[in-house]
C-alpha positions in Angstrom: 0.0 0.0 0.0 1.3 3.8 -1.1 2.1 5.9 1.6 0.2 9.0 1.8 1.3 12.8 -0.1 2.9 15.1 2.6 0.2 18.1 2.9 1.2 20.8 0.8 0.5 24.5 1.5 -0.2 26.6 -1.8 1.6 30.0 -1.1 1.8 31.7 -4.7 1.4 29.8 -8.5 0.0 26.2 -8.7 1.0 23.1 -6.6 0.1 19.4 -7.8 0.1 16.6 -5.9 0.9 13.6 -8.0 0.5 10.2 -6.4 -1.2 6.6 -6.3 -4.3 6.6 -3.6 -4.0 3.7 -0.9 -5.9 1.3 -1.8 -6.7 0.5 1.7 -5.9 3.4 3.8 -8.0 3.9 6.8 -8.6 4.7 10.0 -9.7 2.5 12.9 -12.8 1.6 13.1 -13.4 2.0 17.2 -11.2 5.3 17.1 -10.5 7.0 20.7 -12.4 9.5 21.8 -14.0 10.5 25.1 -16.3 8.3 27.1 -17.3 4.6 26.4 -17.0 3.9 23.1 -21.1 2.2 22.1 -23.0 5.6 24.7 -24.0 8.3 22.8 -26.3 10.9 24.2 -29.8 11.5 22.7 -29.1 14.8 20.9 -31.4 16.7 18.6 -31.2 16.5 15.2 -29.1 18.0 12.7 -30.2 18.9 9.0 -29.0 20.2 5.9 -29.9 23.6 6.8 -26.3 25.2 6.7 -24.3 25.9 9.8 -25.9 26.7 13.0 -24.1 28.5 16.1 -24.5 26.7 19.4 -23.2 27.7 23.0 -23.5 24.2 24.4 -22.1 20.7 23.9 -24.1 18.7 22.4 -24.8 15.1 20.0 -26.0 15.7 16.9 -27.9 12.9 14.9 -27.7 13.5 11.2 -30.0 11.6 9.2 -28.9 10.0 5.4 -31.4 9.3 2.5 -29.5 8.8 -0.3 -26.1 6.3 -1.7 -23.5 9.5 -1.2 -20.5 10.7 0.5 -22.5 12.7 3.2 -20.1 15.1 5.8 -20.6 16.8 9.4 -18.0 19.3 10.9 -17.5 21.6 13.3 -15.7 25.1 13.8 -14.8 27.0 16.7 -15.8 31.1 17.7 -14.0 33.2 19.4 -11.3 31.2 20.5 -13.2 28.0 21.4 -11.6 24.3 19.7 -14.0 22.2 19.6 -13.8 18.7 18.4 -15.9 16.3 16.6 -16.4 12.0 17.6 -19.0 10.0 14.5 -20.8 6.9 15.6 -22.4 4.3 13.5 -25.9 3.5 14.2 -25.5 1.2 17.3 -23.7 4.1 18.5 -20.0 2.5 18.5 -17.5 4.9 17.6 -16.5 5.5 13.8 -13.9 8.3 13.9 -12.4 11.3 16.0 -12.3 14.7 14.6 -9.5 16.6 17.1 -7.6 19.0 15.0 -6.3 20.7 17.5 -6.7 24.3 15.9 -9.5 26.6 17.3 -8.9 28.1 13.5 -10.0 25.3 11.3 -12.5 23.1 10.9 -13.1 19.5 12.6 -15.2 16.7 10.3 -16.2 13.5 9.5 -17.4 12.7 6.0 -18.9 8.9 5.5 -19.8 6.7 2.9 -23.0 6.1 2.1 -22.3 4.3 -1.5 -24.0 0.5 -1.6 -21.9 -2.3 0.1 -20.7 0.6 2.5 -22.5 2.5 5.4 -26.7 2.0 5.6 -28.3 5.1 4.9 -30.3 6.3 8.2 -29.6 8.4 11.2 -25.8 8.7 12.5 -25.0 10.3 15.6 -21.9 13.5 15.9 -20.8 14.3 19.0 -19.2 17.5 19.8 -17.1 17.6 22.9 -13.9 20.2 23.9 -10.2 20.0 23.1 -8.0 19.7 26.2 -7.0 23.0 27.3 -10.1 25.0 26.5 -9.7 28.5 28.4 -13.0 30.4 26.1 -16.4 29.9 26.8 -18.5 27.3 24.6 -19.0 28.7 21.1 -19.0 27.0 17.7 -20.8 25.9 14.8 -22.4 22.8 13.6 -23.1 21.6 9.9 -23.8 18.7 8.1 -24.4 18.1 4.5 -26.1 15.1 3.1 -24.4 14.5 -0.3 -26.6 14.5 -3.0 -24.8 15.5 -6.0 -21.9 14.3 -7.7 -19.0 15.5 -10.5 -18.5 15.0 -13.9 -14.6 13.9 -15.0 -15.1 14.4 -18.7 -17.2 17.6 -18.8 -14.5 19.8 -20.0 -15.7 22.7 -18.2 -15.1 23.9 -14.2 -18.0 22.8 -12.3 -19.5 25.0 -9.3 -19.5 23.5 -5.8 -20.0 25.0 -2.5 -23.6 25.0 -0.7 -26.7 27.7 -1.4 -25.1 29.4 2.8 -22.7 32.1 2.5 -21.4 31.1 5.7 -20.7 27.3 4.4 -17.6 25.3 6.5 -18.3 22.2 4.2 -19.5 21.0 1.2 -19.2 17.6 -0.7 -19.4 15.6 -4.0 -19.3 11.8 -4.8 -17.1 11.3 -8.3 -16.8 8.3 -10.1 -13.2 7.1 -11.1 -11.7 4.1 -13.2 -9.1 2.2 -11.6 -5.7 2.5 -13.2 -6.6 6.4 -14.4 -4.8 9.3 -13.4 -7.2 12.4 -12.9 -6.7 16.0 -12.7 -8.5 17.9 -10.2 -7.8 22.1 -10.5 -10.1 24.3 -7.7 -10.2 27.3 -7.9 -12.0 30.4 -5.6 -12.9 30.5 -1.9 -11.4 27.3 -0.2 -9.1 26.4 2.8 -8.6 22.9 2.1 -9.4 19.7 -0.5 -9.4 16.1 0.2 -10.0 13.2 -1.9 -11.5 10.4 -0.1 -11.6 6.4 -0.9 -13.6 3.6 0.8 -13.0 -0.2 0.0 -14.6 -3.4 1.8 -12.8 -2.8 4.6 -15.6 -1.3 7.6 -12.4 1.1 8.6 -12.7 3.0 5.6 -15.9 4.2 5.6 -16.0 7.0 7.5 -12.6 9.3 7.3 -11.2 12.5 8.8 -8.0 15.1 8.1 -6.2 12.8 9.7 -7.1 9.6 7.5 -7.7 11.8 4.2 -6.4 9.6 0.8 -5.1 13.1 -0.6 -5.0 16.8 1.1 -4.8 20.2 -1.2 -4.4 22.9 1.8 -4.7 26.2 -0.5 -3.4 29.2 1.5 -5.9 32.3 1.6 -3.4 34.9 1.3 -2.5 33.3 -2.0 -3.9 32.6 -5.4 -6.8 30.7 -3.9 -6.4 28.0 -6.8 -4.4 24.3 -7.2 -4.1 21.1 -8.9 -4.4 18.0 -7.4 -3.5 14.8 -9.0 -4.4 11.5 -8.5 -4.0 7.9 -10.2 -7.7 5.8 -8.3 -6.3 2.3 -7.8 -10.0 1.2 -7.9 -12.9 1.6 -9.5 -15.6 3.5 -7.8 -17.5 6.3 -6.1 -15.2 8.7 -4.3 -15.7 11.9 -2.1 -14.2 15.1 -3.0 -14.7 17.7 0.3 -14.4 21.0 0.1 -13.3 22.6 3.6 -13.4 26.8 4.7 -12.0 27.3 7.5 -13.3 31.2 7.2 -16.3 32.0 5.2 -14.8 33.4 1.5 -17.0 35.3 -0.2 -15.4 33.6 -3.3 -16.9 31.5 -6.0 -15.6 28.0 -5.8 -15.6 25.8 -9.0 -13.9 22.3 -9.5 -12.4 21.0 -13.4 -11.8 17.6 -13.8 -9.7 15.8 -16.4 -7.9 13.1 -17.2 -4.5 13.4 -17.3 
């Protein structure tokens, strides 16, 4: 299995990340996180309404209807690092969101493709990073994919949800094993990832942390980059699209083959 790219920070001109995706990267399935690892709280629910600002911890159950890549996040105010723990639906934990920044964003995006994750309801826990000295203050979002990308419309395709203040957005893309792809973003955007499931229960729900391929684009820069990719499988992938600041900044994606 291919190791994965080095994140690479985009500070002026174009940056491409050229590699192989591991074919069977992933996290652990029962990742650490706080508390017993099968409890969560009731909650409320969480929809795909954009984000919402709360003042209290809380679980969060986000409910799937359709076969995507769906994603939930979280991002800090005012100083406040919150972080972000995914169950499955008996409640057991999935994966840990703990970036360790009270500047950028916290998610976990899960596959909802057939042979992978049921659809249904998914609980999201938000709980605080050790070390916390400012009062409780962040917001919440989830986004039930529903849309996905063309590789061989030849033209940049608009992504980014209807919110202005949008921390997350998400597209499933289909991609032949053994083909090297071409992704080039450009507009409003802190980060990319590219991310791959296979049989394997582990992969099917991933964070920063167990990302197949990371495009961090710097905001004081060009606000555009290429990454590049060769999909050791065939299948339907996630392409997230993370703000760590709201940038009132079109966003489009062009695929093509390379």
């Amino acid at each position: 299995m291919t190791g994965r790219l080095r994140r690479t920070r985009w500070i002026a001109g174009v940056a491409v990340l050229v590699g192989l995706l591991a074919s069977t990267a992933a996290g652990p399935v029962r990742a650490a996180g706080p508390g017993p690892l099968c409890v969560a709280p009731t909650g409320e629910s969480l929809y795909d309404t954009g984000p919402v600002l709360r003042w209290n911890l809380n679980t969060y159950w986000v409910t799937t209807a359709s076969a995507y890549w769906s994603v939930v996040s979280v991002r800090g105010s005012q100083g406040y690092n919150p972080d972000l723990v995914f169950h499955d639906q008996a409640k057991c934990v999935l994966a840990t969101s703990a970036d360790g920044s009270a500047t950028r964003v916290d998610w976990v995006a899960f596959d909802n493709n057939s042979g992978r994750l049921p659809i249904g309801s998914y609980p999201a826990r938000v709980f605080g990073h050790p070390g916390n000295t400012s009062p409780v203050k962040y917001q919440v979002q989830f986004v039930q994919g529903r849309a996905s990308l063309s590789t061989t419309s030849g033209y940049a395709q608009p992504v980014g949800t209807a919110f202005a203040d949008w921390q997350v957005d998400i597209r499933d893309v289909h991609l032949t094993a053994g083909t090297t792809y071409l992704f080039t973003v450009n507009g409003g955007v802190s980060s990319v990832h590219l991310l791959g499931s296979t049989g394997e229960p582990a992969s099917w729900a991933r964070t920063a942390a167990t990302a197949d391929r990371t495009m961090d684009i710097d905001p004081a820069g060009p606000l555009y980059g290429v990454l590049a990719a060769t999909a050791p499988r065939t299948g339907w992938y996630g392409l997230l699209f993370v703000r760590d600041s709201p940038v009132n900044i079109p966003l489009t994606v062009h695929i093509e083959v390379a």
